[in-house]
C-alpha positions as CSV (number, residue, x, y, z in Angstrom):
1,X,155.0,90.8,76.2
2,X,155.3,91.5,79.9
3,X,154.0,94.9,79.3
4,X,150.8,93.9,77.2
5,X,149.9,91.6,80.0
6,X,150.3,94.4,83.1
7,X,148.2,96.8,81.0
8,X,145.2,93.9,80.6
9,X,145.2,93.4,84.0
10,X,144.9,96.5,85.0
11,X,141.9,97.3,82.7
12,X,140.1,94.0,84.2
13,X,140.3,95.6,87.3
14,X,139.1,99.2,86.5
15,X,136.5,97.4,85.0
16,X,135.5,95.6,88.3
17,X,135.8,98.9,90.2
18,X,131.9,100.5,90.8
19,X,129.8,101.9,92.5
20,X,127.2,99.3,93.0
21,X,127.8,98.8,96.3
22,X,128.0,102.6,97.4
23,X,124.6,102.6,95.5
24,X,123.4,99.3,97.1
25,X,124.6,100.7,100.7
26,X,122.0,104.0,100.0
27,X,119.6,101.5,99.8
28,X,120.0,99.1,103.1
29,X,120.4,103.1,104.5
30,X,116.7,104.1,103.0
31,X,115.4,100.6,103.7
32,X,116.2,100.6,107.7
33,X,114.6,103.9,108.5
34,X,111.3,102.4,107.6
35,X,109.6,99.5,110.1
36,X,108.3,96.7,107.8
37,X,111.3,97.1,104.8
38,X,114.2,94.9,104.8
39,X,118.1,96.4,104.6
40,X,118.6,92.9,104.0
41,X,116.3,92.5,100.9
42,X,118.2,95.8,99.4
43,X,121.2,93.8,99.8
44,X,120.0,90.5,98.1
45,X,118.2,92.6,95.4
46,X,121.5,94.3,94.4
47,X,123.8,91.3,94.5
48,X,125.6,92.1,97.5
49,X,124.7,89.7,100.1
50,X,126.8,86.8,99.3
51,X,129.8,89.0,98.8
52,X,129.2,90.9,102.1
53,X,128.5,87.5,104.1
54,X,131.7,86.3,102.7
55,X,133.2,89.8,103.8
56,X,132.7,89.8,106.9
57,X,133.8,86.8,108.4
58,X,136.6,86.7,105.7
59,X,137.9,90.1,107.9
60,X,137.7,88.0,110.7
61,X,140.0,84.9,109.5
62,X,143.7,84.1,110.5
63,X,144.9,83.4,107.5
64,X,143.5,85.3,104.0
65,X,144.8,86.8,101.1
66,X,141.9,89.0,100.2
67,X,141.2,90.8,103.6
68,X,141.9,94.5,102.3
69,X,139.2,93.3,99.6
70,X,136.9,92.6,101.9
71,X,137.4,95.4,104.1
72,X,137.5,97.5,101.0
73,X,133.9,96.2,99.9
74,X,132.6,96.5,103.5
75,X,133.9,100.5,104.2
76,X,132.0,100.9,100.8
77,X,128.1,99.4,101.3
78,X,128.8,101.3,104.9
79,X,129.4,104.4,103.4
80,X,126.4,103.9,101.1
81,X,123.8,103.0,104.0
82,X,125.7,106.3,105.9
83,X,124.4,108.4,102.8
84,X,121.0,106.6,102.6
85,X,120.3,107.8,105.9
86,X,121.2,110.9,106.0
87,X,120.8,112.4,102.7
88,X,117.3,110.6,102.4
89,X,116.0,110.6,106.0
90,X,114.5,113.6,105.8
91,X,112.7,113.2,102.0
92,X,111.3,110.2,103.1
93,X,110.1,111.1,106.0
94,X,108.4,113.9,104.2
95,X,106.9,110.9,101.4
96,X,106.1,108.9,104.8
97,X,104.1,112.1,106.2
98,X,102.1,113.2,102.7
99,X,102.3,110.0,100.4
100,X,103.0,107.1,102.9
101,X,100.8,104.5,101.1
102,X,102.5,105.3,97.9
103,X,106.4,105.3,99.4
104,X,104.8,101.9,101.1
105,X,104.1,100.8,98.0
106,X,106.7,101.5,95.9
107,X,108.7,99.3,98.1
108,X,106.3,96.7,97.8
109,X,107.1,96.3,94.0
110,X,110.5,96.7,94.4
111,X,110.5,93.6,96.5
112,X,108.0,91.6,94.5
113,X,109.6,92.2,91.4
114,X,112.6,91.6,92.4
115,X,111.7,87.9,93.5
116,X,112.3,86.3,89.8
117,X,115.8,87.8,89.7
118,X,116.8,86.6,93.1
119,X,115.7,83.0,92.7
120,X,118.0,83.1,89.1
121,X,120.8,84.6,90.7
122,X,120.3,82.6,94.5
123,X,118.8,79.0,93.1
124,X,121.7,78.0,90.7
125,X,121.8,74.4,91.2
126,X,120.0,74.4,94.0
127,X,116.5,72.6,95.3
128,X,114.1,74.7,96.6
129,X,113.2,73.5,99.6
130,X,109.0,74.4,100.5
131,X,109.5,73.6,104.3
132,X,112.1,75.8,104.6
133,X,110.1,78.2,102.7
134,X,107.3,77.6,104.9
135,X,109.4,78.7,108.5
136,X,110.8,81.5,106.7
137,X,107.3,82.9,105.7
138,X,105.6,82.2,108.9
139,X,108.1,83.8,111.1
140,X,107.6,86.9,109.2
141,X,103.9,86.7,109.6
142,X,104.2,86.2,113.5
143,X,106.8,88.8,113.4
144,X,104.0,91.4,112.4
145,X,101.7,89.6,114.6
146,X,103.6,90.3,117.6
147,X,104.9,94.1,116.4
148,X,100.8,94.9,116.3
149,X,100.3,93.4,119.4
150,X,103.3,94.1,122.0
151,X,105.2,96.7,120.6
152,X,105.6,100.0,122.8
153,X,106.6,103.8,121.9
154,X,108.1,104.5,125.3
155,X,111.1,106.7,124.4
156,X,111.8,107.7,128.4
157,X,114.8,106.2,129.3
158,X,116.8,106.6,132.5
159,X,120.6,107.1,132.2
160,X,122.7,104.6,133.9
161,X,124.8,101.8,133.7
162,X,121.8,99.5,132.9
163,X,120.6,101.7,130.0
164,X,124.1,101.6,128.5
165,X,124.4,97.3,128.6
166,X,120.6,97.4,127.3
167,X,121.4,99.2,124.6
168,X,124.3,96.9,123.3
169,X,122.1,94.0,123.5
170,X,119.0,96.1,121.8
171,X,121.9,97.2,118.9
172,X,123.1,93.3,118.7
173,X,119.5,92.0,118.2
174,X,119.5,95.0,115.5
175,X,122.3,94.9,113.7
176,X,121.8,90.9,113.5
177,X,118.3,91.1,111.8
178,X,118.9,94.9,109.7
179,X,120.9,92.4,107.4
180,X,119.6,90.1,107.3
181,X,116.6,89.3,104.0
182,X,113.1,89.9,104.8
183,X,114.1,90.7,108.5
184,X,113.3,94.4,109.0
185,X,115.6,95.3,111.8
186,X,113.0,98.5,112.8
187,X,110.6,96.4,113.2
188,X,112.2,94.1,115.4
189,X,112.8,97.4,117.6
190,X,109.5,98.3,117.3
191,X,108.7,94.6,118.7
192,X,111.0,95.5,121.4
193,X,109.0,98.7,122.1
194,X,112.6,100.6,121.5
195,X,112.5,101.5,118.1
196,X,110.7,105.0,118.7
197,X,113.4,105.8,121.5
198,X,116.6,105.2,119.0
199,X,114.8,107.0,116.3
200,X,114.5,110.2,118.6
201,X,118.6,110.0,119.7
202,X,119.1,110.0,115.9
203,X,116.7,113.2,115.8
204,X,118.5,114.5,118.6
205,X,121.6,114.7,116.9
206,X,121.2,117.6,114.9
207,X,120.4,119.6,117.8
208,X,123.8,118.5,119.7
209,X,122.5,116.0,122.3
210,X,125.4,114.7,124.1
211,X,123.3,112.5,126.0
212,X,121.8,111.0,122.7
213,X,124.9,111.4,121.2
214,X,126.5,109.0,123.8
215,X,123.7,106.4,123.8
216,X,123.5,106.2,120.0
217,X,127.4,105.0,120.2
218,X,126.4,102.2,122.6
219,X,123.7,101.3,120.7
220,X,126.0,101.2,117.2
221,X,128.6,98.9,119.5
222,X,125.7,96.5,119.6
223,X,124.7,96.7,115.7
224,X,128.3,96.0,114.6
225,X,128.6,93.0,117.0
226,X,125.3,91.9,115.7
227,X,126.4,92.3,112.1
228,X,129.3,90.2,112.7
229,X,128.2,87.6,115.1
230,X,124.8,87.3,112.3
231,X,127.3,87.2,109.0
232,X,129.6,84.4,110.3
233,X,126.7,82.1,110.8
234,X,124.7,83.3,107.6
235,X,128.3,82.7,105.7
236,X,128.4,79.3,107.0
237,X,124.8,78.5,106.2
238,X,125.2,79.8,102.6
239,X,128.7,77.6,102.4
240,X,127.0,74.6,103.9
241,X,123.2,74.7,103.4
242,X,122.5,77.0,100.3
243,X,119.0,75.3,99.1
244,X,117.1,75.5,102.3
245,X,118.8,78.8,103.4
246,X,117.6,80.2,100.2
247,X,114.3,79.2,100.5
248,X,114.2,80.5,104.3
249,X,115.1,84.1,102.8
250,X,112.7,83.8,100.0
251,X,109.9,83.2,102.7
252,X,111.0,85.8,104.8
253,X,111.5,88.0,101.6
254,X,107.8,87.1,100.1
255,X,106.3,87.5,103.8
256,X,107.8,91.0,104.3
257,X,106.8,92.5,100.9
258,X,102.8,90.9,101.5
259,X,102.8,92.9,104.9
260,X,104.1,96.1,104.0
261,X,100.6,97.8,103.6
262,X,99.6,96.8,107.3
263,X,102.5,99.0,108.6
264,X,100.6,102.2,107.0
265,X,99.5,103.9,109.8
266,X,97.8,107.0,108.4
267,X,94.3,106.0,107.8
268,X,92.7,107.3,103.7
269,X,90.1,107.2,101.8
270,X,90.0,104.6,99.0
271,X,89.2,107.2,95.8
272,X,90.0,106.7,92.4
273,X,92.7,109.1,92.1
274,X,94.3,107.3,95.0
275,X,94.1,104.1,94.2
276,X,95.9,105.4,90.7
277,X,98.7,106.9,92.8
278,X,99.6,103.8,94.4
279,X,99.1,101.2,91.6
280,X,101.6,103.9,90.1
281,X,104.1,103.8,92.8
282,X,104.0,100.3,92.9
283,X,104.7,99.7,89.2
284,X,107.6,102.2,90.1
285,X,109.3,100.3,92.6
286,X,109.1,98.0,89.6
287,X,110.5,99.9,87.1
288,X,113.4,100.2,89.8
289,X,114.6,97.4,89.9
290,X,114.3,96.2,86.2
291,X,116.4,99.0,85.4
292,X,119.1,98.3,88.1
293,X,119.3,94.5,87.4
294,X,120.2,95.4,83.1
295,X,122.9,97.8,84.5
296,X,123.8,94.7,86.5
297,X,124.2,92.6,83.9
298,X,125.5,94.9,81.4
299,X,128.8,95.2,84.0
300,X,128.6,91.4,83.9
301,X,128.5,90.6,80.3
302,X,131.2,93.9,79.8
């Protein structure tokens, strides 16, 4: 009898083992190269936010039973968004150079039609909550505003002690909003006028720039404090105030996707054939994401 019952658990938990947050990760990875797209979103979208929130600050707690869990789940969207970026850095920044409206756009539906899903999965029970709704959506819209009107591509930086402390505070205002729903963490650099410079220590690397090399390790201090500091208090929000924090990320979620096509910054010519390409791409992004939310609940119902 004993036997039967170690076998069954042991199957349950195969079964719980995927890759859905490796494949999530590549997402938030793809998503945060590009100013205007949320890793945040990518995380919502494939049902890892709440577990990662929970994550998090659950790594952080005296006392808990499920710590290697957590750590376990983390190591895994991390190792995901470490793929994303490099495996896909360089295809989409080839999409970005010869079809960026498309690649734009094919987000775009991705995040719109993800929207039903998310309020199923997010509103169980809860009251949406317009006001909140409202704040989300607006700050998303001065967001942009601002990143049009302030933001700076001044990548010349002067090594010092100064440089080093900026760039832990840059990397803590960036890893806070790069996981955040909505929040596109590039762009908040490129409000900053710093996401140009970071992008170029990343393109540095390949060519074995100590000096970018040591800056980029600063900066990723700052993103993991960020990450932390911004999950504790999103964990407790969720815990305490699901409705209206819901509603704050469907704003900022709704805002950011509505956006998207002002962050295009190659100018072209409105033809039939290209309008056809992007309608495409965008009922693509689509296609996306009904796909991934049957596998999703096929490995619920299974």
């Amino acid at each position: 009898m004993k036997k039967k019952k170690e076998k069954k658990v042991k199957k349950i938990n195969r079964k719980k083992f995927d890759f859905n947050s490796i494949f999530g990760g590549m997402f938030v990875g793809i998503a945060n190269i590009i100013p205007g797209v949320s890793g945040g979103t990518m995380l919502v979208i494939f049902n890892l936010f709440d577990k990662l929130m929970y994550a998090i600050s659950d790594i952080f707690k005296k006392k808990t039973d499920t710590r290697k869990q957590s750590i376990f789940l983390l190591l895994k969207v991390l190792i995901g968004a470490f793929i994303g970026v490099i495996i896909f850095a360089k295809l989409l920044g080839i999409t970005l150079k010869y079809l960026e409206a498309e690649t734009i756009f094919c987000f775009m539906g991705l995040i719109l039609f993800s929207i039903p899903i998310i309020i199923k999965q997010e509103m169980k029970g809860e009251k949406f909550n317009i006001f909140a709704f409202i704040i989300g959506f607006a700050f998303i819209i001065l967001l942009e505003y601002l990143q049009k009107k302030y933001s700076s591509n001044n990548s010349n930086e002067t090594m010092n002690i100064v440089h080093f402390i900026s760039l832990i505070l840059y990397g803590i205002i960036g890893g806070a909003t790069m996981i955040f729903p909505g929040v596109s963490g590039s762009m908040v650099l490129l409000v900053l006028g710093k996401y140009e410079m970071i992008r170029s220590y990343i393109d540095k690397l390949t060519s074995l720039d100590f000096q970018a090399f040591i800056s980029l390790c600063f900066f990723g201090i700052g993103v993991i404090l960020g990450i932390i500091l911004s999950a504790k208090l999103t964990n407790y929000l969720l815990k305490n105030y699901k409705g209206q924090t819901v509603s704050v990320i469907l704003g900022f979620i709704i805002a950011s996707a509505l956006v998207l096509p002002l962050n295009i910054e190659n100018a072209f010519d409105i033809t039939t054939l290209k309008t056809c390409s992007i309608l495409i791409s965008f009922i693509f992004g689509g296609i996306i994401i009904y796909y991934i939310n049957r596998l999703q609940v096929k490995k619920e119902n299974a």
